[in-house]
C-alpha positions as CSV (number, residue, x, y, z in Angstrom):
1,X,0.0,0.0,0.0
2,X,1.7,3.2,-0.7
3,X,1.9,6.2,1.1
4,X,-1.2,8.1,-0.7
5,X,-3.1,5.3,0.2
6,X,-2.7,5.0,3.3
7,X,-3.5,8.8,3.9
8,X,-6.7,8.4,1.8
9,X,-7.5,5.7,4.1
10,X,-6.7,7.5,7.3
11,X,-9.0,10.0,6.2
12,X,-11.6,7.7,5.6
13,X,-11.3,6.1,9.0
14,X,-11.7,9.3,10.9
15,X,-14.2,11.1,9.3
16,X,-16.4,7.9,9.8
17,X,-16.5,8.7,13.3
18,X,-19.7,8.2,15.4
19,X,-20.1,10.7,18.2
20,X,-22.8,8.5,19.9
21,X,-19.5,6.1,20.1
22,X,-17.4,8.7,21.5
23,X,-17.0,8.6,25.7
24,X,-18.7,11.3,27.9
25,X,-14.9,12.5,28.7
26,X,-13.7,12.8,25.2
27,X,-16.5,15.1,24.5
28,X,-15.8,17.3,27.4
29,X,-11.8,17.4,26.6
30,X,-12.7,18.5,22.8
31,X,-15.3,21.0,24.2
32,X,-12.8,22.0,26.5
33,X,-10.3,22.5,23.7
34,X,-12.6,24.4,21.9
35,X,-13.0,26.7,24.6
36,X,-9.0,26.7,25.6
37,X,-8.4,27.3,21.4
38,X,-11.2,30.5,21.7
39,X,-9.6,32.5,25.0
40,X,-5.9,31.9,23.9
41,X,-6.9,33.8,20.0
42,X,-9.1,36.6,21.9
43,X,-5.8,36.9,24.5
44,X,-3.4,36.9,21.2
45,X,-5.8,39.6,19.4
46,X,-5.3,42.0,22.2
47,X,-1.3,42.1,21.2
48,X,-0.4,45.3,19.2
49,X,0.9,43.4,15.6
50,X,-2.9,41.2,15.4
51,X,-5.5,45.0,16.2
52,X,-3.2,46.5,13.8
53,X,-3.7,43.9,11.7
54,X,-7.0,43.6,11.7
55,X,-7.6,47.5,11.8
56,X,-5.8,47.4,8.7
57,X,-8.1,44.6,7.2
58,X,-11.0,46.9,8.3
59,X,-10.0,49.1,6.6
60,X,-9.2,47.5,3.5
61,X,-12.6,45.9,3.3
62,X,-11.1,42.3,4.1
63,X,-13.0,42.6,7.8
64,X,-16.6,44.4,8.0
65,X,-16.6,46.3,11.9
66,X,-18.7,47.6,14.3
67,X,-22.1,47.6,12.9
68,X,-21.7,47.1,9.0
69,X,-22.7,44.2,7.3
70,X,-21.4,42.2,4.8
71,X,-23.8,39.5,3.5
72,X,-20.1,37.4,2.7
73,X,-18.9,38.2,5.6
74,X,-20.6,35.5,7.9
75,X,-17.5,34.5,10.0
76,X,-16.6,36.0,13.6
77,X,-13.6,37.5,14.3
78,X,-12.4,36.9,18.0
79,X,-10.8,40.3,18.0
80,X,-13.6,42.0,16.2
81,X,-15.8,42.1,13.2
82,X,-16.6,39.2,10.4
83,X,-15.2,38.3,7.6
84,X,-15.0,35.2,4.9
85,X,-14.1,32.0,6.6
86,X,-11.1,31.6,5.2
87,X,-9.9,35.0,6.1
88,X,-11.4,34.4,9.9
89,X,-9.8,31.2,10.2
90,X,-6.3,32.9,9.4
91,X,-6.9,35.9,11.8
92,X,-7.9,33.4,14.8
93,X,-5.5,30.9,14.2
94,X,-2.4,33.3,13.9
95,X,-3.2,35.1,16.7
96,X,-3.9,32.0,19.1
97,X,0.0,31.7,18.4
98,X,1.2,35.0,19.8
99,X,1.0,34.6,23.5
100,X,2.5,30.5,23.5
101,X,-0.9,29.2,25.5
102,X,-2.3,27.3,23.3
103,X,-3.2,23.3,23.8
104,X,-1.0,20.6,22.2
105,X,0.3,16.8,22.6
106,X,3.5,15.3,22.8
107,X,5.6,14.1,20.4
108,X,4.8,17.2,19.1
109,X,2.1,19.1,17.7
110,X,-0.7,21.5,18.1
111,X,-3.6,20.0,16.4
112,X,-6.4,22.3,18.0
113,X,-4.9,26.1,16.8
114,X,-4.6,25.2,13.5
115,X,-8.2,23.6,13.5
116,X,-10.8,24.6,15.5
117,X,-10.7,28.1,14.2
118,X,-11.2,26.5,10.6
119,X,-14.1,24.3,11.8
120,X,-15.6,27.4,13.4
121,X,-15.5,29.7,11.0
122,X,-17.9,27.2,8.4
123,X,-19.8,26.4,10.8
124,X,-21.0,29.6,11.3
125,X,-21.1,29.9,7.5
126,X,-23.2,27.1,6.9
127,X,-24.9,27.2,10.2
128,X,-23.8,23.9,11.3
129,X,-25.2,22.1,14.6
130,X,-23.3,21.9,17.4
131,X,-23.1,17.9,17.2
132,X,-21.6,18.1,13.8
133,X,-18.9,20.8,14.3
134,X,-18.1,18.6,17.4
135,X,-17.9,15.7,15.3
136,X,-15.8,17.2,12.9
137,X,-13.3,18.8,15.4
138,X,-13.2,15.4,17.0
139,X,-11.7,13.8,13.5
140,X,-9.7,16.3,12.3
141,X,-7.7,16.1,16.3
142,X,-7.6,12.3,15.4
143,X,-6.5,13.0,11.7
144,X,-3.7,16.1,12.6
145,X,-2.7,13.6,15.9
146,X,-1.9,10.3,13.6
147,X,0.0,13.0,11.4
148,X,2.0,14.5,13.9
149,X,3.1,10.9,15.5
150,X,4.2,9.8,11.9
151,X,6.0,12.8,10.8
152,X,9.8,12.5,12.2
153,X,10.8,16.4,11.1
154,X,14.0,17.1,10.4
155,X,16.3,18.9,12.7
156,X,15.2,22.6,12.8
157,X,11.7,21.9,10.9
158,X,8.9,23.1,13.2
159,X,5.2,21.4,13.3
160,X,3.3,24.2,12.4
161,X,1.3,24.9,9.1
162,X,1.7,21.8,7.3
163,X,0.2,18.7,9.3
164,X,-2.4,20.6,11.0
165,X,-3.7,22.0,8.0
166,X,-5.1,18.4,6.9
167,X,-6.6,17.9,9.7
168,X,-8.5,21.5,9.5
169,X,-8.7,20.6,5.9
170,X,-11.0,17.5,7.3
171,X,-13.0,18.9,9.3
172,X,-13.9,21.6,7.4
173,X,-15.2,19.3,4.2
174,X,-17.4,17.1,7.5
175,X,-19.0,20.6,8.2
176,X,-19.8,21.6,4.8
177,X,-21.0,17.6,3.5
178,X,-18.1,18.0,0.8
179,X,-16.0,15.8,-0.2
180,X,-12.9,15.0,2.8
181,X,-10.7,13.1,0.3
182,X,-10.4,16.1,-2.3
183,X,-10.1,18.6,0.4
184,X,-7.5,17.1,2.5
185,X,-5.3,15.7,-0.6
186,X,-5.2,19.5,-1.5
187,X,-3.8,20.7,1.6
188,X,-1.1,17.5,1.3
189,X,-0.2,19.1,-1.8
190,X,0.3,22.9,0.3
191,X,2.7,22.7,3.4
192,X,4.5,25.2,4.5
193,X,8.4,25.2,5.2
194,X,8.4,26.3,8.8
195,X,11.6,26.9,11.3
196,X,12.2,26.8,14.6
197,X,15.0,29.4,14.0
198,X,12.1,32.2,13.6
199,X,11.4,31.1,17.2
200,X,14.2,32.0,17.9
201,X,14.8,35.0,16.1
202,X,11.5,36.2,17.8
203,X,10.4,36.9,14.1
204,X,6.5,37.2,15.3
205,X,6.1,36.6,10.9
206,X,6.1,32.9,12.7
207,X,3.1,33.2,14.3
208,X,0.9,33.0,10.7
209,X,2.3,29.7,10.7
210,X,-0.9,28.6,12.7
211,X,-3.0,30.7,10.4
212,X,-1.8,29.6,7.0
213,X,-2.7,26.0,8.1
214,X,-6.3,26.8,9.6
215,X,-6.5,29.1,6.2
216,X,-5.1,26.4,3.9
217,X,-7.8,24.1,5.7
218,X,-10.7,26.0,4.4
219,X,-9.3,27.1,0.9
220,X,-8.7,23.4,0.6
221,X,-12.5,23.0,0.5
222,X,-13.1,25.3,-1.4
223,X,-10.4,24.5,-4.3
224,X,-11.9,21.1,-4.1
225,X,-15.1,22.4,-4.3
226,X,-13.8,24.3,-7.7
227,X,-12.5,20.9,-9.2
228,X,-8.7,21.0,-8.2
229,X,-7.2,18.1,-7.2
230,X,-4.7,17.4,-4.8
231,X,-2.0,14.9,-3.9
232,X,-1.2,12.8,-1.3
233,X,1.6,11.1,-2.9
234,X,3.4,14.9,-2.4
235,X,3.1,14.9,1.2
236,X,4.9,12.0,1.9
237,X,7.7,13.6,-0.3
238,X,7.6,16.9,1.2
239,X,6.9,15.7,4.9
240,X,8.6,12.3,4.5
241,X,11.9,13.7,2.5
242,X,12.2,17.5,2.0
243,X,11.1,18.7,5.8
244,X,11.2,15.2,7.5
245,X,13.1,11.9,7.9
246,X,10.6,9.4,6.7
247,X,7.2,8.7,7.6
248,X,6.0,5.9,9.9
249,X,3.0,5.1,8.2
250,X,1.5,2.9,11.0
251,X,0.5,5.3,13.2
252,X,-1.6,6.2,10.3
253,X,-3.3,2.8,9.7
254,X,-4.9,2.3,12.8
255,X,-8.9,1.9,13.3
256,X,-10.8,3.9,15.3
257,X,-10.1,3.2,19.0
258,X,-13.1,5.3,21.3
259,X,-11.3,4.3,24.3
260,X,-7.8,6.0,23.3
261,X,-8.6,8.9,20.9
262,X,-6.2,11.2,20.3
263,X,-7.9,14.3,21.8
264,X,-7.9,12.4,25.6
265,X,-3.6,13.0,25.3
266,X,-3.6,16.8,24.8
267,X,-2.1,19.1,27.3
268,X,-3.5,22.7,28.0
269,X,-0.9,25.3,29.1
270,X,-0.8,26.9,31.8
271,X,3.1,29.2,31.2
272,X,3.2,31.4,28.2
273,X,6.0,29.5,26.5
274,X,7.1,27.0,24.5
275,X,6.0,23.4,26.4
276,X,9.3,22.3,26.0
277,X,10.0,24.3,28.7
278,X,7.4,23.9,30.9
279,X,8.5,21.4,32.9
280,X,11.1,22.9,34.1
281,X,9.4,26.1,34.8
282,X,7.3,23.8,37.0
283,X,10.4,23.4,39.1
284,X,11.5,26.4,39.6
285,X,8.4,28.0,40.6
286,X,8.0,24.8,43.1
287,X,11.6,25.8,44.6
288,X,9.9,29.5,45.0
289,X,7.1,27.9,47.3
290,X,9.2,27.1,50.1
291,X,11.3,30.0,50.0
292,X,11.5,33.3,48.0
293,X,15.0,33.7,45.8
294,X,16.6,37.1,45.3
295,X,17.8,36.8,42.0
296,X,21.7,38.7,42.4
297,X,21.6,35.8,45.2
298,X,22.0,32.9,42.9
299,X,25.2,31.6,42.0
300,X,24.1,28.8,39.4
301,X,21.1,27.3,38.1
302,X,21.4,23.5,35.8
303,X,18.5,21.8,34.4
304,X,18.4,18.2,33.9
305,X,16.1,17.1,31.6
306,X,15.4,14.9,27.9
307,X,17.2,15.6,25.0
308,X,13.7,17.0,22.7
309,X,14.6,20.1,25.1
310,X,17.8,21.0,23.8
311,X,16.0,22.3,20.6
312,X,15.1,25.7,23.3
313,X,18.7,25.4,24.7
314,X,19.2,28.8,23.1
315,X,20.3,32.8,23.9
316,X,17.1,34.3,23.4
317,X,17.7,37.7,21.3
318,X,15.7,40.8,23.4
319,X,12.2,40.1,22.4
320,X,9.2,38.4,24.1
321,X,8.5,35.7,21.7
322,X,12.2,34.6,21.3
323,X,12.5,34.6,25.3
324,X,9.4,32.3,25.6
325,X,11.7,29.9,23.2
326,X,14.8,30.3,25.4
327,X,14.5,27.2,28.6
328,X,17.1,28.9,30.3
329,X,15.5,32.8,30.4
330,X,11.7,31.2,30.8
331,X,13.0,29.4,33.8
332,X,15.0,33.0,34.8
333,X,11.9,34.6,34.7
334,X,10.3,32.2,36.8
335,X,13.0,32.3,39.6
336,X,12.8,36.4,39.0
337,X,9.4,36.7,38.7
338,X,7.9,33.8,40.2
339,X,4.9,33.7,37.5
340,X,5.0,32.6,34.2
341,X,2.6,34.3,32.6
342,X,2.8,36.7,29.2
343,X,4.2,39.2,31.1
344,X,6.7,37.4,32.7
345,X,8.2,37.2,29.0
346,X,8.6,41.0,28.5
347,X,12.1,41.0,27.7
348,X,14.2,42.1,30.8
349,X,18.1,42.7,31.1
350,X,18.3,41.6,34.7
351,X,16.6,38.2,33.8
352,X,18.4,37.9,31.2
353,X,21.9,38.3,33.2
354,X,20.2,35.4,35.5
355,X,19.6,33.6,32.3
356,X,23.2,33.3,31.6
357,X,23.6,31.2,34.6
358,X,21.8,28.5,33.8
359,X,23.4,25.4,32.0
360,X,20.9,22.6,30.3
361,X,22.0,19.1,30.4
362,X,20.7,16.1,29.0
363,X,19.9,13.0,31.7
364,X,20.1,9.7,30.3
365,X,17.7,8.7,33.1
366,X,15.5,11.4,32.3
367,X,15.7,10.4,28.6
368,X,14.3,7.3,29.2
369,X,10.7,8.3,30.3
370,X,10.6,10.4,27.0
371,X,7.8,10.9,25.2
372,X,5.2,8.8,28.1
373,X,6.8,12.1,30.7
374,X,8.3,15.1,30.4
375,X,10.8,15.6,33.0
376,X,13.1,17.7,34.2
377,X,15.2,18.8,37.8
378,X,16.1,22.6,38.0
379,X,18.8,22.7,40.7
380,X,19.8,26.5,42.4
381,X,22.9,27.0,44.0
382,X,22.4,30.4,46.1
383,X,23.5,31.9,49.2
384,X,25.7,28.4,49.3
385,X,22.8,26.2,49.0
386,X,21.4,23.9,46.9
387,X,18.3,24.0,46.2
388,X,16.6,20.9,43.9
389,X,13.1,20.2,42.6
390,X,12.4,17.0,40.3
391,X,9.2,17.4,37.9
392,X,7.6,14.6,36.0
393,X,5.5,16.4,33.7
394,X,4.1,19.8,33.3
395,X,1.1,21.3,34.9
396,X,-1.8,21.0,32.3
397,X,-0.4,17.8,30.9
398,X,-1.1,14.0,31.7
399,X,-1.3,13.1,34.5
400,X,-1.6,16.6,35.8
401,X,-4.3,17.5,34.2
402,X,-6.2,20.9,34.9
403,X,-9.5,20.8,37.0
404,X,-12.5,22.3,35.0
405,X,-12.0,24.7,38.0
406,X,-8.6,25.7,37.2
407,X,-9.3,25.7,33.2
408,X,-12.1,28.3,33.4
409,X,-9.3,30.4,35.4
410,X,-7.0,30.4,32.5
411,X,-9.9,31.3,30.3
412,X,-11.6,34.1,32.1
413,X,-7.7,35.5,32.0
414,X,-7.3,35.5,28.8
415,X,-11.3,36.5,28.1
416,X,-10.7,39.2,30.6
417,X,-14.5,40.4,30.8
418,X,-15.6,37.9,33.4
419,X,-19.3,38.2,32.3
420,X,-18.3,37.4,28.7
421,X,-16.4,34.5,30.1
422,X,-19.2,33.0,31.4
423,X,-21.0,33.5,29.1
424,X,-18.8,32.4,26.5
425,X,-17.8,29.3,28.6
426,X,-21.2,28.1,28.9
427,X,-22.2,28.2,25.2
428,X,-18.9,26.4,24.3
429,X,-19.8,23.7,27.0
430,X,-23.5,23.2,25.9
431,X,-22.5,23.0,21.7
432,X,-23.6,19.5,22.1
433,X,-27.5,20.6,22.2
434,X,-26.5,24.2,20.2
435,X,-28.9,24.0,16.7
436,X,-27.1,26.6,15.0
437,X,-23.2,27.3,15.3
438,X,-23.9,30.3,14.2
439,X,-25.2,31.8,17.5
440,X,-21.9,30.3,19.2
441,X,-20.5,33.3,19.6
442,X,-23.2,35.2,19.5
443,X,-22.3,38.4,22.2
């Protein structure tokens, strides 16, 4: 069976899935994702690059405002306004990647970003039911998941824009009725060359990587739609040579499994950086709980942790987004600052001096626990003293997941109008009886 195949019949598989199948708790962790996906974008569209951007789409007709109307424009913004699906999607989506919060799984991808603002935005086109943009979100996660597990990237390739964009690609065609093959063979045939080094150039450009997949998902439809065609054959050349290092193609054979879908092993984030180094911002802010740390006062700080970290064992350049890719200022910032949140990333000289005094080092007994946990020991020598905290896995991830309790926390933040958070919380949570996805996010 060759490669094309097998994606055509992955696609197949998923997009046959029964919700009535799917278990109680898998349809709260995609609702939840949904929700998590939603807060994270509105959060990224109060940064200054996404309201200039979309002012300047406003203004150039590309977004209707305010009180206009555009009878084409049937999509909602999260940061303002309508506009065509496609054009939503690629707002939403790139600006659910500024701020570093959004979901993902491990080994390592993040399926929801590039695809629930895709599945959204035709819903509320085509007035979809709750149950079937549910359904489709479900899929696509269980397309994008399989994707991201067979996919070994070469060094310095990043996971955005190309693998998620099938899986939007998929969904999308289940919420319109057209036809999934078509669409998601188009979007094999688009990917995007992403790198990490934009990470770490802090080149925010990057952050459209998210878009240009949730976009590509929705022009994939639409293409199809037209009568292009599309080829999966090209992805396993582009993803499986050009970007990658082959392509393990049974992780993309598998039948549908309801007990163990792929949306029950994503994480939600909790620190405004890369997850890579999350772990060990875990530690150090568990070191700050027994004691406060003055920063001048530490003398050393060595992680110990797997070897996928070393890919953010880098110098961050003065910029928030390149210090949220740097493991050794995130976990400065977190002995400095003792939070972790955006504004803990605002670039700072004096964490940055700290940040020269950590060292990252690979544990062979860490290693071995890699991908099943995450974990890492941050050790602080200060004042003469050693200090040592040893974390499994991240907050947010399994087995420490978040409480609904604690979730709707990180989402009023980001909402920041607690009455719109609950309100918007509760819709999200009762899509499964929702008749029209249109009214979603009706405000």
């Amino acid at each position: 069976m060759t490669t094309a195949d097998v994606l055509g019949r992955a696609c197949e598989t998923v997009s046959a899935l029964e919700l009535d199948r799917v278990p109680p708790e898998s349809i709260e962790k995609a609702l939840r994702i949904i929700a998590d996906c939603f807060a994270v974008s509105v959060a990224g569209h109060r940064t200054e690059p996404m309201s200039a951007l979309v002012a300047a789409d406003t203004k150039g007709g590309l977004v209707t405002g305010g009180t206009e109307r555009n009878p084409f424009h049937r999509s909602t913004v999260w940061g303002g306004g309508r506009a065509p699906a496609h054009h939503a999607a690629f707002l939403n989506a790139t600006a659910g990647s500024f701020l570093e919060l959004d979901e993902g799984m491990r080994p390592t991808g993040h399926p929801g970003m590039q695809l629930v603002p895709a599945a959204i935005a035709v819903a509320e086109e085509v007035h979809a039911s709750g149950t079937e943009l549910l359904r489709a979100v479900i899929a696509g996660y269980e397309l994008s998941a399989r994707l991201f597990r067979a996919v070994r990237l070469r060094p310095g390739a990043h996971p955005h824009g190309h693998v998620g964009a099938l899986g939007a690609a998929l969904a999308v065609s289940m919420v319109r009725g057209t036809d999934i093959r078509a669409a998601t063979a188009i979007a094999s045939t688009l990917p995007l060359a992403s790198t990490w080094q934009a990470c770490y150039d802090g080149a925010t450009a990057r952050n459209a990587y998210m878009g240009h997949a949730a976009a590509v998902g929705v022009r994939s439809s639409d293409l199809a739609r037209a009568g292009f065609t599309g080829s999966f054959a090209s992805f396993g050349f582009s993803l499986g040579e050009l970007l990658g290092e082959g392509l393990d193609e049974t992780a993309l054979a598998d039948e549908l499994r309801y007990e163990k879908l792929a949306i029950d092993a994503g994480y939600f984030k909790v620190h405004s950086a890369c997850a890579l180094t999350h772990t060990a911002i875990d530690a150090a802010l568990d070191l700050l709980e027994s004691e406060p740390l003055a920063p001048d006062a530490i003398t050393s700080v060595r992680i110990d942790t797997v070897a996928a970290v070393r890919k953010v064992d880098i110098e961050e350049v003065p910029n928030d987004l390149s210090c949220r890719f740097s493991i050794s200022y995130a976990v400065a910032a977190a002995l400095a600052t003792g939070t972790s949140g955006p504004e803990a990333f605002r670039f700072r000289p004096d964490i940055a001096a700290l940040a020269r005094r950590v060292e990252v080092h690979v544990d062979p007994q860490l290693e071995e626990r890699w991908p099943v946990s995450s974990p890492a020991r941050v050790r602080v020598e200060v004042d003469g003293r050693v200090l040592e905290s040893l974390v499994e896995n991240p907050t947010g991830h399994p087995p420490r997941v978040l409480s609904r309790e604690v979730h709707f926390e990180k989402f009023a933040a980001a909402i920041s109008d607690p009455d719109r958070a609950r309100d918007a919380w509760a819709r999200i949570m009762d899509l499964p009886r929702l008749d029209d996805a249109g009214s979603l996010l009706g405000w």
